[in-house]
C-alpha positions in Angstrom: 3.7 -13.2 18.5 3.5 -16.7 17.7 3.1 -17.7 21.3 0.6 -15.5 22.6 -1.8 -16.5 19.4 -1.0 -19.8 20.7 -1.8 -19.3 24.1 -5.4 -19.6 25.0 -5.4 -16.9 27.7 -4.8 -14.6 24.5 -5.2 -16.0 20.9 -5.3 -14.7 17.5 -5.7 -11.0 16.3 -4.5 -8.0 14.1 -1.4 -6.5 15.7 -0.9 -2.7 15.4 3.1 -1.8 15.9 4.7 1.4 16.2 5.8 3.0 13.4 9.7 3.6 13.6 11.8 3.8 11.6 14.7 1.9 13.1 12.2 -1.1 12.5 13.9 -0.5 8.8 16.6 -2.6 11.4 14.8 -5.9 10.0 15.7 -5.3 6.4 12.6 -2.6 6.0 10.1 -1.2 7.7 7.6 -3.3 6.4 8.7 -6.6 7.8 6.4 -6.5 10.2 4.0 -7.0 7.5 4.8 -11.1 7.6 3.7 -11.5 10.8 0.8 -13.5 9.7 3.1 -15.6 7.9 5.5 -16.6 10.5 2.1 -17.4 12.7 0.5 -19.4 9.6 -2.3 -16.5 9.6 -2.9 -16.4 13.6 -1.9 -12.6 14.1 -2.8 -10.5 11.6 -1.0 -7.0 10.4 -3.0 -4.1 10.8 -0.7 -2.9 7.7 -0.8 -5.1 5.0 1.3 -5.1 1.5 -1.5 -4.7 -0.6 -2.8 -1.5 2.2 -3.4 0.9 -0.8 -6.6 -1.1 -2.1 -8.2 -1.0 1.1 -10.3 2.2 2.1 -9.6 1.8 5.8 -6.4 2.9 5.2 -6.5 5.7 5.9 -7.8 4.7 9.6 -4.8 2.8 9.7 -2.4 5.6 9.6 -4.2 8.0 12.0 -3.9 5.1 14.5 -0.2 4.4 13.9 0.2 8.1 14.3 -1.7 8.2 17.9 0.5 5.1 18.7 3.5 6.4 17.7 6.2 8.5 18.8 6.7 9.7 15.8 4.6 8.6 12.5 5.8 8.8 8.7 2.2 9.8 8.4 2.3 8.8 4.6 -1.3 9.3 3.6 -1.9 13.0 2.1 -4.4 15.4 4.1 -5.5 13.5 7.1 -5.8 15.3 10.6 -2.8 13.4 12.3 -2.0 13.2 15.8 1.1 12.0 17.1 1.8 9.7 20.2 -1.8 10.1 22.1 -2.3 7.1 23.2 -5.9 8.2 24.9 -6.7 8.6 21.2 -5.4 5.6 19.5 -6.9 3.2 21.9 -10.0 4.4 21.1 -9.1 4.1 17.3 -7.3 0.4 18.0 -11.1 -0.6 19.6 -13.0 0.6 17.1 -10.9 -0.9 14.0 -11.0 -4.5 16.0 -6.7 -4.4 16.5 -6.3 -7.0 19.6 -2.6 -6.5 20.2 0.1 -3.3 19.7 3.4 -3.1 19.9 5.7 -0.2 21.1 9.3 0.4 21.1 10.5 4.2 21.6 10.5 4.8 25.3 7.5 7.6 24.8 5.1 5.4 23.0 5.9 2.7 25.9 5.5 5.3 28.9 2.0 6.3 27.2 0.9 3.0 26.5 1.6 1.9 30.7 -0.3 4.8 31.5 -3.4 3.7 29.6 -5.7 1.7 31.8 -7.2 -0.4 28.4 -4.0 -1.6 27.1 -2.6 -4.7 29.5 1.4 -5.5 29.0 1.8 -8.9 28.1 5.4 -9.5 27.0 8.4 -7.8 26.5 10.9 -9.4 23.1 14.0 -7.2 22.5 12.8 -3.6 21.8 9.1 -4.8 21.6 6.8 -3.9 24.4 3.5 -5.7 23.2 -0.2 -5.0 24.9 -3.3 -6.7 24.6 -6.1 -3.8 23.9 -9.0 -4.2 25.7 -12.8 -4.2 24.4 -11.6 -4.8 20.8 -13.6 -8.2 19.5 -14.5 -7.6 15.6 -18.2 -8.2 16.1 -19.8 -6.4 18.3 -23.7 -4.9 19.0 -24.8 -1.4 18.3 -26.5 0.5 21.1 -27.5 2.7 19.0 -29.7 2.2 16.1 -27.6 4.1 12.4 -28.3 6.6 10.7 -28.3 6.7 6.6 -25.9 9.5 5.2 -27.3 10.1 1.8 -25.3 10.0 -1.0 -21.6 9.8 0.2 -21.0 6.0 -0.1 -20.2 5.7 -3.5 -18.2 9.2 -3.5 -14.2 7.9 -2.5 -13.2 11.3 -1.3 -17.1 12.0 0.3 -17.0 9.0 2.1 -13.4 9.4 3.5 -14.8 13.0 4.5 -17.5 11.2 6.5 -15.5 7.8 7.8 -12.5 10.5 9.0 -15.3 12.8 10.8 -17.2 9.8 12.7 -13.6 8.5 13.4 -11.7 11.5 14.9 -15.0 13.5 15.9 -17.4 10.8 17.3 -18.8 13.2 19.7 -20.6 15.3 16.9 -22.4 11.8 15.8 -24.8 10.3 18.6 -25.8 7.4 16.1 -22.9 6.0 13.7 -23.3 7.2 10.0 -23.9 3.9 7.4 -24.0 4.1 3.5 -27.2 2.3 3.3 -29.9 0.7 5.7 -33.6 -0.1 6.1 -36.2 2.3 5.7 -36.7 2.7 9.5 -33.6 3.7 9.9 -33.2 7.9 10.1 -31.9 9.4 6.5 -29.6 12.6 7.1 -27.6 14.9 5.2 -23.4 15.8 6.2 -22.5 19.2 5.9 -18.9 20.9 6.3 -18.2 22.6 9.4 -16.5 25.7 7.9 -15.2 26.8 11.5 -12.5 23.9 11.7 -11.6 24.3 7.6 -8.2 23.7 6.9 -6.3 24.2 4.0 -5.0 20.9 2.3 -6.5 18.9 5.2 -9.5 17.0 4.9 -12.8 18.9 5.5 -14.9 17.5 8.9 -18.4 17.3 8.1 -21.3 17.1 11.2 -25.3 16.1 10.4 -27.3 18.9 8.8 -30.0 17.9 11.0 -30.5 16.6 14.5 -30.0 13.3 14.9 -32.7 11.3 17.4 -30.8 8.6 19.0 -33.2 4.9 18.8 -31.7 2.6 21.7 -31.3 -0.9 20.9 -32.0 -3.8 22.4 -28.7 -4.9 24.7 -27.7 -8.3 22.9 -24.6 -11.2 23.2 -22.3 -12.2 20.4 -20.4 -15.5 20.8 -19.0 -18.1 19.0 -16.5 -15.4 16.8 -14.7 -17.3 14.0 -12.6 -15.7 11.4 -11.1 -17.3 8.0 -9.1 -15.3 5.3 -12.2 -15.2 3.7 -15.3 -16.2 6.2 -16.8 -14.3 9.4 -19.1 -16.7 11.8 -20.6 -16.0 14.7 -23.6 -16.3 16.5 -26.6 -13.8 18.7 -29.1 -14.6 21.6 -31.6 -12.5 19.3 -32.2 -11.7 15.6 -33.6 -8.4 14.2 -30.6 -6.1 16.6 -27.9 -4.8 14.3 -24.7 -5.9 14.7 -20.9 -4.5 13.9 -18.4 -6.2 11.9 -15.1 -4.9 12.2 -14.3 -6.3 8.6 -13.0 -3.5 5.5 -16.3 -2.7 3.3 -16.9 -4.8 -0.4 -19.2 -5.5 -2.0 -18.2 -8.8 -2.7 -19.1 -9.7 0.7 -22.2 -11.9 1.0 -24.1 -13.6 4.4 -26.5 -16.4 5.1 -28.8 -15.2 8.1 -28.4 -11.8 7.9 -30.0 -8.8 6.1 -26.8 -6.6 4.9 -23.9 -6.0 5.1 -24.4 -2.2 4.8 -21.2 -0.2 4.8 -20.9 2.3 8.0 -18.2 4.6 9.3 -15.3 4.4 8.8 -15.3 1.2 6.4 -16.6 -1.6 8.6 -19.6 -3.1 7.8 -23.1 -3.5 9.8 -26.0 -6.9 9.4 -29.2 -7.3 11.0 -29.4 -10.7 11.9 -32.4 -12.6 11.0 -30.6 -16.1 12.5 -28.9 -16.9 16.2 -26.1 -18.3 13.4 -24.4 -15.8 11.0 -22.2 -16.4 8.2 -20.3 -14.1 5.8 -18.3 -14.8 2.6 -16.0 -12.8 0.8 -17.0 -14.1 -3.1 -16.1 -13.8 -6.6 -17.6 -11.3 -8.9 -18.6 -11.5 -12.2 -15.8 -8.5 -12.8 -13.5 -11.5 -11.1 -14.2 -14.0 -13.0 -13.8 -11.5 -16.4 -10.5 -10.8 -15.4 -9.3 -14.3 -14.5 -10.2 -15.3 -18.2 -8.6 -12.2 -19.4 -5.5 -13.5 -17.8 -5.4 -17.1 -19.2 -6.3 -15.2 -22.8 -3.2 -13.2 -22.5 -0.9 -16.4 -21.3 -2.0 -18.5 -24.0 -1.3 -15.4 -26.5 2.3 -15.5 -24.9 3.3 -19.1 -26.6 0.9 -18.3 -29.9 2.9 -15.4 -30.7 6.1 -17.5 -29.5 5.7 -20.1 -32.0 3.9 -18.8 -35.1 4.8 -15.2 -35.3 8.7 -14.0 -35.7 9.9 -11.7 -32.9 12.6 -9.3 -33.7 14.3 -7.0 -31.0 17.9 -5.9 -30.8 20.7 -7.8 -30.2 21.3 -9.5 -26.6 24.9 -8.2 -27.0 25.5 -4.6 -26.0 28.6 -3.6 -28.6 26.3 -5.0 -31.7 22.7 -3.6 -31.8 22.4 -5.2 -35.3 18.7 -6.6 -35.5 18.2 -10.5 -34.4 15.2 -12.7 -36.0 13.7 -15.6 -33.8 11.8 -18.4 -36.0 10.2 -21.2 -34.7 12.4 -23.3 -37.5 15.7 -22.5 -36.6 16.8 -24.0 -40.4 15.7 -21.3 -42.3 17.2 -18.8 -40.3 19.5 -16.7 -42.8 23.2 -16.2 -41.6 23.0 -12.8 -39.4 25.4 -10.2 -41.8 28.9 -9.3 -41.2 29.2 -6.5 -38.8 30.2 -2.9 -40.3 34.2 -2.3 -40.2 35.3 -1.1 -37.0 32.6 -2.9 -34.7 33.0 -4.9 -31.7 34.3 -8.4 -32.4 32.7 -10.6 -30.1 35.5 -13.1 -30.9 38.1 -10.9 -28.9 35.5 -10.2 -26.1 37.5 -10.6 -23.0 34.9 -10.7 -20.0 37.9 -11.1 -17.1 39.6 -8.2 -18.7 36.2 -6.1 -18.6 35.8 -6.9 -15.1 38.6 -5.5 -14.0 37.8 -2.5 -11.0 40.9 -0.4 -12.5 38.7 -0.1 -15.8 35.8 1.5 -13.9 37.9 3.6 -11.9 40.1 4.8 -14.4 39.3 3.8 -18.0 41.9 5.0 -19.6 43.8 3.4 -23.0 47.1 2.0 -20.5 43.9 0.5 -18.4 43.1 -1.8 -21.6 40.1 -0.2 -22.8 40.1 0.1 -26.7 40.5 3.4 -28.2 39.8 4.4 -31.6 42.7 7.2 -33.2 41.7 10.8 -32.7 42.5 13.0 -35.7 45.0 15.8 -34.9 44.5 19.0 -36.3 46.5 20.5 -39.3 49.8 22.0 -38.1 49.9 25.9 -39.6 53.0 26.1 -41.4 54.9 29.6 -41.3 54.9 32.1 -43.9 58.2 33.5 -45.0 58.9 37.2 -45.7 59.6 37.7 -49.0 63.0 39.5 -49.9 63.0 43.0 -50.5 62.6 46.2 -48.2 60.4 46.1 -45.0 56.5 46.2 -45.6 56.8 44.6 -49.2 54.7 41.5 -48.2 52.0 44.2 -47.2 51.9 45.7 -50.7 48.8 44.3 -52.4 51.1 43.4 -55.9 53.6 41.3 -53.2 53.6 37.6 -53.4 51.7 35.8 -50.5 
């Protein structure tokens, strides 16, 4: 993967690869998830360590399932669909994934039969493909549509992003969180005939939606940063995609936006030829970056001017331990109680020893302590005399 980001014919991207679980092969089945290490950021993972912070993860997952033979599907109540290729390429164009990877001889046959995906090399199992029409920033068509109050709703919002996602038909205009008053306000309602239960529910407009064409428009110039999107338009005022996960943190020079749309990406209206966006700090940030140093500095207050007791380091003697700062006026520890655990005769080799684990008996060496035998009942004699005496209640017992 290093090579084809370095090769101009290709360059960098997200890669999307199967999910398989002999990929647990590499040590786990997230190694995969250091690819944009080992190509000093180049290729990007579609799954990413920190994956459950992000609310296109969900996208994620229905995509690996579509790509996949067979998917772990790990994400509660999504509509999954395994190893349809037809589907996920749709799914890998519209969440900006440049390259996938397949290794199962299923999810390899599907992928060559898919005119959009274009095999470019083949490295032990992996059979990677370059996806076709997936640049992050593209232009709209089709002018949004505002879908009243869902954006700030996690589950109403997945609802929506899932329904635009896997039902795009039922939308003729992609659904945003927010937009400019031109732009048509409707409501989303459940569609009770596809209801499922413990699935998410698919919702469809309440109203007709009046598709507004847009002006046809060119995006060049795409540059991406861990943090920065650039690029630049032949005309302002025409909104624009960018296939970049939703936050508010995000802010853009030239631009009117970003407003969050279906299923997490973001859309700007550019009021410049030259765009710029940058993911910045918040005041919520910058609270919990001082909150940290507080709590650091408390660690050596506490260390030097207030005594910490805990138990003993020593597992056989859980007699308290004082720290001090001034070692000096530390008081001799007491004597441990008769019977306890000399550390003096601690033998660590002996302790070692595998036949003590397997079999820790006294003749293996462990110490014993001596068990108390019960009384031994002594036998009562008969008394002399004739038969049945000892039974009489004046007889000796």
């Amino acid at each position: 993967m290093d090579s084809i980001g370095k090769n101009p014919e290709f360059g960098c991207g997200r890669a999307l690869w199967e999910n398989n679980e002999r990929n647990g092969q590499y040590g786990t089945t997230m190694a995969l998830m250091l690819l944009p290490h080992w190509t000093n950021g180049c290729i990007g993972s579609s799954e990413g360590l920190f994956f459950e912070a992000s609310g296109t993860t969900p996208y994620h997952f229905i995509t690996a399932a579509a790509m996949s033979a067979k998917s772990s599907n790990p994400v509660r109540e999504l509509r999954y669909t395994d190893n349809d290729a037809t589907l996920g390429v749709r799914y890998l164009q519209d969440l900006g994934i440049r390259y996938y990877m397949g290794w199962t001889d299923q999810a390899v046959a599907a992928a060559k039969a898919n005119p959009d995906l274009t095999e470019i090399e083949i490295v032990g199992p992996w059979h990677i493909y370059e996806v076709a029409n997936s640049d992050i920033v593209v232009p709209l068509t089709v002018q949004p549509v505002v879908v009243d109050d869902r954006s700030k709703d996690r589950e109403a919002w997945l609802e929506l992003g899932t329904s635009w996602f896997q039902n795009s038909n039922d939308w003729p205009a992609i659904p945003a969180g927010d937009g400019p008053s031109n732009w048509q306000r409707v409501d989303a309602v459940v569609d009770q005939t596809r209801a499922q239960d413990r699935k998410v529910d698919v919702v469809v407009p309440s109203e007709p939606i009046t598709p507004v064409a847009l002006a046809p428009t060119t995006v060049s110039n795409i540059e991406m940063g861990n943090e920065t999107v650039e690029f630049d338009v032949d005309q302002v005022g025409v909104p624009v995609v960018v296939k970049v996960s939703y936050f508010p943190n995000w802010q853009i020079e030239g631009a009117d936006g970003p407003y969050r749309i279906a299923p997490n990406m973001m859309v700007v209206i550019p009021t410049s030829t030259h765009v710029t966006m940058t993911f910045e700090r918040s005041a919520t940030d910058y609270i919990a970056y001082l909150l940290s140093l507080i709590g650091i500095a408390l660690i050596f207050v506490f260390r030097k001017y207030v005594p910490i007791t805990f138990p003993s380091p020593h597992p056989f003697e859980p007699r308290p331990v004082t720290m001090s700062s001034d070692s000096s006026a530390m008081p001799d520890p007491p004597p441990p109680p008769v019977g306890a655990w000399n550390q003096d005769e601690w033998n660590q080799d002996e302790w070692n020893r595998d036949d003590l684990l397997l079999d820790p008996t006294p003749e293996a060496g462990l110490p014993t302590e001596p068990t108390e035998q019960p009384p031994t009942e002594q036998p009562v004699e008969q008394p002399s005399g004739e038969p049945g005496a000892a039974d009489d209640d004046e007889a000796p017992r």
